[in-house]
C-alpha positions as CSV (number, residue, x, y, z in Angstrom):
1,X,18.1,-71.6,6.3
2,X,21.7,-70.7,7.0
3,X,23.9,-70.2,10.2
4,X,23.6,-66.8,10.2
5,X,20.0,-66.7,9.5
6,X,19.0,-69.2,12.5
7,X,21.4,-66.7,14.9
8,X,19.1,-64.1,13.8
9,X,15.7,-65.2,14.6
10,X,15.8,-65.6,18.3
11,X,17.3,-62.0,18.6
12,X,14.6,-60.6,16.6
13,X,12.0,-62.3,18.9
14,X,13.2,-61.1,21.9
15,X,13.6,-57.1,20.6
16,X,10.1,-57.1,19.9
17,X,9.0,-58.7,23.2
18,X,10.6,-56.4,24.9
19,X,8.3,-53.5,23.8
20,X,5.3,-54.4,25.9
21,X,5.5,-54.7,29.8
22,X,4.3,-58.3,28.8
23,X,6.2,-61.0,27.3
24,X,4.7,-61.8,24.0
25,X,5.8,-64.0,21.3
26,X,5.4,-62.8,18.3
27,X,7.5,-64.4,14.8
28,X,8.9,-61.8,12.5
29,X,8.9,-63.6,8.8
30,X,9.7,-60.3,7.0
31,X,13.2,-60.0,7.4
32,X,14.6,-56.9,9.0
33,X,11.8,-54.5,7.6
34,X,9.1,-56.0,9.0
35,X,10.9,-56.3,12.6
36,X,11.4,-52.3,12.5
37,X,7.6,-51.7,11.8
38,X,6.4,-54.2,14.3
39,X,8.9,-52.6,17.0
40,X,8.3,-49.1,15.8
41,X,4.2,-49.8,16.6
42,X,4.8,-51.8,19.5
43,X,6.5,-48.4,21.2
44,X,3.9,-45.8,19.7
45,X,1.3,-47.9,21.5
46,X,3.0,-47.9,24.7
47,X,3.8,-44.1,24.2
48,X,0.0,-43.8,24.0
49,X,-0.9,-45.7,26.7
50,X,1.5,-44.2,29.0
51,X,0.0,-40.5,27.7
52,X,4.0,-39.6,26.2
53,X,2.3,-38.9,22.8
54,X,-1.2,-37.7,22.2
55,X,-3.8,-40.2,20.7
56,X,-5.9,-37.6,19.8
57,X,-6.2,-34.0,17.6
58,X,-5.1,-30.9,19.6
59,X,-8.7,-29.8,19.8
60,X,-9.8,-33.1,21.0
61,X,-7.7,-33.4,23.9
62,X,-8.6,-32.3,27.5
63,X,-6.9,-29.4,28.7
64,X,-5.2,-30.1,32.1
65,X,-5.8,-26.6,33.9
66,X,-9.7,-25.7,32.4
67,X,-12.8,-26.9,34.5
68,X,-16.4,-25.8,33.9
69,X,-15.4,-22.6,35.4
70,X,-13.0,-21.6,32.5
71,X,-16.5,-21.9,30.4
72,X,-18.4,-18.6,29.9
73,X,-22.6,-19.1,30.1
74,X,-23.1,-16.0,28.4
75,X,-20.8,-17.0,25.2
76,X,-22.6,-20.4,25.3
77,X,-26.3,-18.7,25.5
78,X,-25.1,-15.8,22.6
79,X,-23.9,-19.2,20.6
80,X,-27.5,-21.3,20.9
81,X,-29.4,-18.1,20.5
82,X,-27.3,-17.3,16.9
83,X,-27.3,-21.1,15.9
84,X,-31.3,-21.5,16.4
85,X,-31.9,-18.6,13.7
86,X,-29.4,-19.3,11.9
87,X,-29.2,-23.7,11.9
88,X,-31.8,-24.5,13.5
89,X,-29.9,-26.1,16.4
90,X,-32.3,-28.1,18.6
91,X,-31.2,-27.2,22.2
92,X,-32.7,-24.5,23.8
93,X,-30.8,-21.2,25.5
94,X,-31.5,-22.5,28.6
95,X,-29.8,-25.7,28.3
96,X,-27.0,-26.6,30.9
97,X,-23.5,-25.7,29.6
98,X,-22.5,-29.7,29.9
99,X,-25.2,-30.7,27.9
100,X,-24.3,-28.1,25.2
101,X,-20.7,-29.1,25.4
102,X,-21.7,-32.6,25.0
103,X,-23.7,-32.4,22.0
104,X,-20.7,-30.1,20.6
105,X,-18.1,-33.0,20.9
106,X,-16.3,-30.6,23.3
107,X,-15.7,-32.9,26.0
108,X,-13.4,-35.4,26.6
109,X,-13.6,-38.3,29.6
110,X,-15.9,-35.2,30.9
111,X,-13.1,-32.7,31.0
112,X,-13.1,-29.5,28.5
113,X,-11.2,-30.3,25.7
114,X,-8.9,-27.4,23.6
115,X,-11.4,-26.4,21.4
116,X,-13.9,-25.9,23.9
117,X,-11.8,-23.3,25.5
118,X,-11.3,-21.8,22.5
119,X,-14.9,-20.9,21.7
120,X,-16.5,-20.6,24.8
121,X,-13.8,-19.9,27.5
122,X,-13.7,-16.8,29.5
123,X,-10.4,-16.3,29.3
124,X,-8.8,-18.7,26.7
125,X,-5.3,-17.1,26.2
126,X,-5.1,-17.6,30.0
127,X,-4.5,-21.3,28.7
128,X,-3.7,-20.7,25.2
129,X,-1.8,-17.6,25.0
130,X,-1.1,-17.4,21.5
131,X,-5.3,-18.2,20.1
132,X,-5.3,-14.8,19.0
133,X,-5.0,-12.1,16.2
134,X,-3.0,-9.5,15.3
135,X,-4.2,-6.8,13.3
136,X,-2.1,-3.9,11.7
137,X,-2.7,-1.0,9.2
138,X,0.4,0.7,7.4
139,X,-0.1,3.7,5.0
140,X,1.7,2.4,2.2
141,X,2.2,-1.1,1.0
142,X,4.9,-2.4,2.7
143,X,5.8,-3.2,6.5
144,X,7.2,0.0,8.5
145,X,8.9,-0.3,12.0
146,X,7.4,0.7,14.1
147,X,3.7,0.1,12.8
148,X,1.6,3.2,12.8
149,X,-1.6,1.2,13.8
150,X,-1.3,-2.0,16.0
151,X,-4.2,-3.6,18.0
152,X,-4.6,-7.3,19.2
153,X,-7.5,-9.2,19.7
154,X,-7.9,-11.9,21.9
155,X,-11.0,-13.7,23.7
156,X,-13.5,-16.5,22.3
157,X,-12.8,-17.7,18.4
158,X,-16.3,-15.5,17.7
159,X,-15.2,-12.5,19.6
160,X,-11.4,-12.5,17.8
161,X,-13.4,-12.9,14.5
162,X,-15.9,-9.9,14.9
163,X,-13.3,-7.5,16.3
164,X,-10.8,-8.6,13.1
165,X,-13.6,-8.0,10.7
166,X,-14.5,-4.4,12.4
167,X,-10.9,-3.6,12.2
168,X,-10.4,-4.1,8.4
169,X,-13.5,-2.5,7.4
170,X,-12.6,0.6,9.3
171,X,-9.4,0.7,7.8
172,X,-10.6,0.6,4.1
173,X,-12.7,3.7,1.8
174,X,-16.6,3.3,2.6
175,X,-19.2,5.9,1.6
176,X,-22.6,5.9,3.0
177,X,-25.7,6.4,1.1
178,X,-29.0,7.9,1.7
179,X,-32.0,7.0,3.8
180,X,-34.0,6.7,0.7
181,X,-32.6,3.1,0.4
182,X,-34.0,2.5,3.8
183,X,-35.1,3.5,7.3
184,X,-31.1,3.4,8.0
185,X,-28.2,5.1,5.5
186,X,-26.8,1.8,3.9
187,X,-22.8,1.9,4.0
188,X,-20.7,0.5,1.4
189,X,-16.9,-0.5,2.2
190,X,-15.0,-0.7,-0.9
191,X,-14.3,-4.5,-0.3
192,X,-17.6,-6.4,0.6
193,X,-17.4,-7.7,3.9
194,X,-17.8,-10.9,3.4
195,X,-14.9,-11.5,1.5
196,X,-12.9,-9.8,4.6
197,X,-14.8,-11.9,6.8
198,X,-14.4,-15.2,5.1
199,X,-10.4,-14.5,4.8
200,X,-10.5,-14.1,8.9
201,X,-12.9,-16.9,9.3
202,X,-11.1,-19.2,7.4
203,X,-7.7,-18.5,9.2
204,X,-9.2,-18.8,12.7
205,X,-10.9,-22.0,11.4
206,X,-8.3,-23.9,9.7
207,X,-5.2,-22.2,11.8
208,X,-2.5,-24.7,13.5
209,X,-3.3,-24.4,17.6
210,X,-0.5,-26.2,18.7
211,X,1.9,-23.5,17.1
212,X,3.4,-20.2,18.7
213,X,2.5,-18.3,16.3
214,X,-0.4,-16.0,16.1
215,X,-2.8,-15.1,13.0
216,X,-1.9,-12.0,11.6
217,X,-3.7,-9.4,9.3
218,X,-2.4,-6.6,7.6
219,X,-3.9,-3.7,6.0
220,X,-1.7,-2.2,3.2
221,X,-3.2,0.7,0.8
222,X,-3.3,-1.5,-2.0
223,X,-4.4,-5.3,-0.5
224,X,-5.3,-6.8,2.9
225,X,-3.3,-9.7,4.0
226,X,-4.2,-12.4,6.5
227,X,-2.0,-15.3,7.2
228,X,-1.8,-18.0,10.0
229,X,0.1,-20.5,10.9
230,X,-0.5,-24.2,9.3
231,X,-0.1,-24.6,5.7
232,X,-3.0,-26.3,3.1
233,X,-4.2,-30.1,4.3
234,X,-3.3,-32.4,0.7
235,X,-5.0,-32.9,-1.4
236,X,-5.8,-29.2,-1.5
237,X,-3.5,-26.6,-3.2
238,X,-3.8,-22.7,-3.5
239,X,-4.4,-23.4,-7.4
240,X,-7.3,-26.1,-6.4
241,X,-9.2,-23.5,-3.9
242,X,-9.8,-21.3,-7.4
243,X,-12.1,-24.6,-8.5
244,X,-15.3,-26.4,-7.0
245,X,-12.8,-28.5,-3.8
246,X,-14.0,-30.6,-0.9
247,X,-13.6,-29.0,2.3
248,X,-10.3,-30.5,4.6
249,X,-10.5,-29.3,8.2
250,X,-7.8,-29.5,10.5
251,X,-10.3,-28.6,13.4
252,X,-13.5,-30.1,12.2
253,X,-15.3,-29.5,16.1
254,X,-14.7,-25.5,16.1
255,X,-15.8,-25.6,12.3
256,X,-18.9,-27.3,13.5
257,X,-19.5,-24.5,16.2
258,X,-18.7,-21.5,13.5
259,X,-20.6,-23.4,11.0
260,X,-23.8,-23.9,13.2
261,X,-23.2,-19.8,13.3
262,X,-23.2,-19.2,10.3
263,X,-19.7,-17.7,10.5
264,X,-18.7,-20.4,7.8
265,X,-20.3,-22.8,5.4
266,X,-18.9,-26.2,5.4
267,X,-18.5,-27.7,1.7
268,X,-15.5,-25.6,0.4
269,X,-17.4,-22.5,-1.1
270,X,-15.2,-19.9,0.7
271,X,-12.9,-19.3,-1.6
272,X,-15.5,-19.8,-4.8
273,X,-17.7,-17.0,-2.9
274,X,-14.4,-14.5,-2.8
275,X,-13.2,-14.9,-6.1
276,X,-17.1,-14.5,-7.2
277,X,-17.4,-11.4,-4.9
278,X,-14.6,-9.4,-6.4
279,X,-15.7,-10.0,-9.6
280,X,-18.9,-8.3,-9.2
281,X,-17.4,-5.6,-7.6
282,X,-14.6,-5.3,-10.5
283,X,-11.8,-5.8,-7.6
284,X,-8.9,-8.4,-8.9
285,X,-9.1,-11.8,-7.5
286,X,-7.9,-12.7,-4.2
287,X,-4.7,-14.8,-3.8
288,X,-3.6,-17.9,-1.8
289,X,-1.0,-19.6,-0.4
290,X,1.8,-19.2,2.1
291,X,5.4,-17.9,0.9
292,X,7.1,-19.4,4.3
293,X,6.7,-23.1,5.2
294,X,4.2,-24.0,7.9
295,X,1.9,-21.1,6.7
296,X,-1.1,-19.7,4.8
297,X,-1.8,-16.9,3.8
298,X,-5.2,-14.8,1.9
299,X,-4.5,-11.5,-0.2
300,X,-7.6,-9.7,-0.8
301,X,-6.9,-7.0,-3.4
302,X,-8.5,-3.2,-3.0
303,X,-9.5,-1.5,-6.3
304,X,-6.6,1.2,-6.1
305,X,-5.9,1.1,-9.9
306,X,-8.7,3.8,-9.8
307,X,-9.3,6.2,-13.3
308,X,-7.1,8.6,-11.7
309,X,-4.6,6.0,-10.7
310,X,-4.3,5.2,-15.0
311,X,-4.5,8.3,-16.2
312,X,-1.4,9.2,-14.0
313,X,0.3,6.4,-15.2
314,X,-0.3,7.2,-19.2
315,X,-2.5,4.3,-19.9
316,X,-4.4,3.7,-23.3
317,X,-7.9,2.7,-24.0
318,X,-6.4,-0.3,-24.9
319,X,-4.3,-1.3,-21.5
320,X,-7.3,0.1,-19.5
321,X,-9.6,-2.7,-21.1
322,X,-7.5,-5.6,-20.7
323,X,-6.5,-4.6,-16.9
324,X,-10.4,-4.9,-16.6
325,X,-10.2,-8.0,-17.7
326,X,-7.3,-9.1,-16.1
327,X,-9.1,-7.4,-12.7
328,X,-11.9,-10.3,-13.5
329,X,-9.7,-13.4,-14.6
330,X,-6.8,-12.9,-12.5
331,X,-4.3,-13.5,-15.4
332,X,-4.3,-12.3,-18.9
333,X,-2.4,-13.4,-22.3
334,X,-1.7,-11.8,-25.0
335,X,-4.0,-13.7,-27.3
336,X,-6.8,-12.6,-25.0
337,X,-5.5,-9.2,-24.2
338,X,-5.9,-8.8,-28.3
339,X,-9.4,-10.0,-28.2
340,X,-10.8,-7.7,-25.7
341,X,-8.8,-4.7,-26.5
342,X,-9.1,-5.1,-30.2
343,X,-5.8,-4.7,-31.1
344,X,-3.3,-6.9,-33.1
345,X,-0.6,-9.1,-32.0
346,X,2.2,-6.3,-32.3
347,X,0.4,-3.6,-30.8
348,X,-0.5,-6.5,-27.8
349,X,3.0,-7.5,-27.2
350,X,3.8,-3.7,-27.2
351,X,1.1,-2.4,-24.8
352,X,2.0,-5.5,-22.7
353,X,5.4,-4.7,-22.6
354,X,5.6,-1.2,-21.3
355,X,2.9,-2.6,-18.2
356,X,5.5,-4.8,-17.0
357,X,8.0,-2.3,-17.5
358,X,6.3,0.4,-15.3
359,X,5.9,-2.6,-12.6
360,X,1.7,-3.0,-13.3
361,X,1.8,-6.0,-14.6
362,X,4.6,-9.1,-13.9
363,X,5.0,-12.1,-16.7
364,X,4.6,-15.6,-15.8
365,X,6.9,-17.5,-18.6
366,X,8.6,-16.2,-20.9
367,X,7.7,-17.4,-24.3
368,X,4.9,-19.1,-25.9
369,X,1.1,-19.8,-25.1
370,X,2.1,-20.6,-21.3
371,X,3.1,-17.1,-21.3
372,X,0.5,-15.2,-18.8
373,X,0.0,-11.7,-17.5
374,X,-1.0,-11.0,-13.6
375,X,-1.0,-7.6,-11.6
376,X,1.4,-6.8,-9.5
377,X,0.9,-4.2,-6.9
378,X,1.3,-0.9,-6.2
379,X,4.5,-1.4,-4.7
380,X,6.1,-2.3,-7.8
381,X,5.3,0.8,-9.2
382,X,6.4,2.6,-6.1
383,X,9.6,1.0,-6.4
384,X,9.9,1.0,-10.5
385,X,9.1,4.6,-10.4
C-alpha cells in the first residue's frame, strides 16, 4: 500500500462514522465507490428514522390531520354490503369501521393512512384536494376555450368513479329499446359501458396521488379521452397492455378495495376486455399511452365513421371493407388490405393512398412490409378538408 493510499483510509473511516448519531467503525475495502454507497445508505436510514423521507408508499402512510371522524360509516357499510355479493367478503355490515379498516390494510400505527381517506373519507379533498376528476364535453374534436360543458367530481374513489361513468354515457348516442326485451326498456349507449367504466377505473386505480394534478376526461365527437397523472409501471408498455400482461399497481390497497367491489378485476384483463369489447361492437380499438411525461392516458374510439359519414367522403366498396377491418385490428397493411377487399396490389396502394390523403387514415413507415395503416380521426379530416 502506498503513502497516499494509507492517508486515505483513516479519512474514509471517519466520513462514514459520522452518518449515525453513534460512532461505528466500519472498513471501506472498495475504494471510493464503495465509501459513497455505504455513506449514501448510512444517511437514507437516518433520513427515515428521523421521518425527513417517507419509508413507506403514499397510500401507506398515515395522514397527519384524518382521525376516525374523517371516515364515513355509511361509505364503509355501502362498501361491505357490495363486496359480500359481489366477493364474498367475510365481515359483516355491521362490523366496527376499525376492524374493517384493519382487515383493509388501511391503518397505519392505528392512524388512517392516505388511501383510507381516499375511499371511505367524508370529505377527502378536505385533505387531498386534488383526488378528483374532471370531466368535459366539447362539440367537436378538439379543446375549445372556454369549454361548453365542465363538471367536477370529487368525494370517495367509488363516488368519483360512478359520477365519471354517468357523465360519459350521457354525453354519447344511446337509443332505448322496447319493453318486450324486458319488464324495463333496455338502453344501449353506443360505447358499452364497461369499456368507459374500465378506462375511469383504471385511471382512478393506477393514478399518481402524490401529484397536483387531477384525472381528466374528455368527451370529443369522435373519441373519449381519459388521462391521469403517473405514467406505465416497467415492465408494462402501451404496446404490452394490447397482449395477455401481469397486473403492476402503484396503489395495490385501493385496488384491493375496488377489486373486492367489483369495480376492477385484478390480473391485467382490463385492457384485453376493451380491446375485445369494441370489436364486438365494430368500434376501432382503444389506444394507450401518455404523450406528456408523467402521464397516461386511454382513448376510447366512437363509431363516427358511420355509412353516411363514407358515403360523404366518396368511399368505395373496397376502402369501406378494409376500414372494417382496420376498425377490428387497429392497423392495416396493404397486403391484408388486398386480401379482404379483393383487390390487387396497385388498386391497394391506390385506395390506400387517397385515405391518407383525405386525413382517414395516417401511415406508420414508409416503405416495405413494416409499412402499416391506422385511423386517424375526425379531426384530420376536419382540418384536411
Amino acid at each position: 500500500m502506498g503513502a497516499d493510499d494509507k492517508a486515505r483510509q483513516p479519512k474514509m473511516a471517519a466520513l462514514v462514522r459520522k452518518a449515525g448519531d453513534q460512532l461505528i467503525r466500519k472498513r471501506i475495502v472498495g475504494g471510493l465507490p464503495d465509501l459513497k454507497q455505504a455513506v449514501y445508505a448510512s444517511l437514507v436510514e437516518d433520513l427515515v428514522r428521523r421521518g425527513e423521507i417517507p419509508d413507506a408508499p403514499f397510500e401507506e402512510r398515515a395522514h397527519e390531520d384524518a382521525g376516525f371522524d374523517a371516515i364515513d360509516e355509511k361509505a364503509v357499510a355501502t362498501f361491505i354490503r357490495r363486496a359480500r355479493n359481489e366477493r364474498q367478503f367475510p365481515m359483516a355490515e355491521e362490523t366496527p369501521v376499525g376492524d374493517v379498516l384493519t382487515h383493509l390494510h388501511l391503518l397505519s400505527d392505528g392512524r388512517v393512512t392516505n388511501a383510507g381517506v381516499l375511499l371511505f373519507g367524508c370529505d377527502p379533498q378536505r385533505f387531498l384536494p386534488c383526488a378528483e376528476v374532471r370531466c368535459m364535453h366539447f362539440h367537436g374534436t378538439e379543446v375549445q376555450r372556454p369549454v361548453p360543458f365542465y363538471r367536477v367530481f370529487k368525494g370517495n374513489l367509488f363516488e368519483q368513479v360512478d359520477q365519471a361513468v354517468d357523465f360519459v354515457l350521457s354525453k354519447v348516442n344511446r337509443s332505448v329499446g322496447t319493453r318486450a326485451e324486458g319488464t324495463c326498456a333496455p338502453v344501449h349507449h353506443e360505447i358499452p359501458r364497461d369499456m368507459v367504466a374500465e378506462a375511469i377505473v383504471n385511471a382512478v386505480a393506477h393514478r399518481d396521488y402524490t401529484s397536483g394534478a387531477a384525472i381528466q376526461v374528455s368527451v370529443f365527437s369522435d373519441r373519449i379521452e381519459v388521462w391521469n397523472p403517473g405514467e406505465l409501471l416497467p415492465p408494462l408498455t402501451p404496446e404490452s397492455l394490447r397482449k395477455p400482461h401481469r397486473s403492476v399497481l402503484r396503489n395495490p390497497r385501493i385496488a384491493e378495495a375496488l377489486f373486492l367491489a367489483h369495480y376492477i378485476e385484478k390480473y391485467g384483463t382490463g385492457t384485453l376486455m376493451m380491446i375485445r369489447e369494441s370489436r364486438e361492437h365494430s368500434l376501432p380499438v382503444p389506444s394507450f399511452g401518455g404523450n406528456q411525461p408523467g402521464e397516461f392516458g386511454t382513448t376510447v374510439w366512437r363509431d363516427w365513421l358511420t355509412e353516411e359519414v363514407m358515403a360523404e367522403l366518396g368511399l368505395n366498396d373496397r376502402q369501406k371493407k378494409g376500414l372494417a377491418i382496420l376498425k377490428l385490428n387497429g392497423t392495416i397493411t396493404n397486403r391484408e388490405y388486398q386480401s379482404e377487399a379483393g383487390a390487387i396490389a396497385r388498386t391497394a396502394t391506390r385506395d390506400l393512398k387517397k385515405l391518407v390523403e383525405i386525413g382517414l387514415l395516417r401511415q406508420i413507415g414508409t416503405t416495405g412490409r413494416n409499412t402499416r395503416y391506422i385511423l386517424s380521426g375526425k379531426r384530420d379530416i376536419n382540418e384536411t378538408n
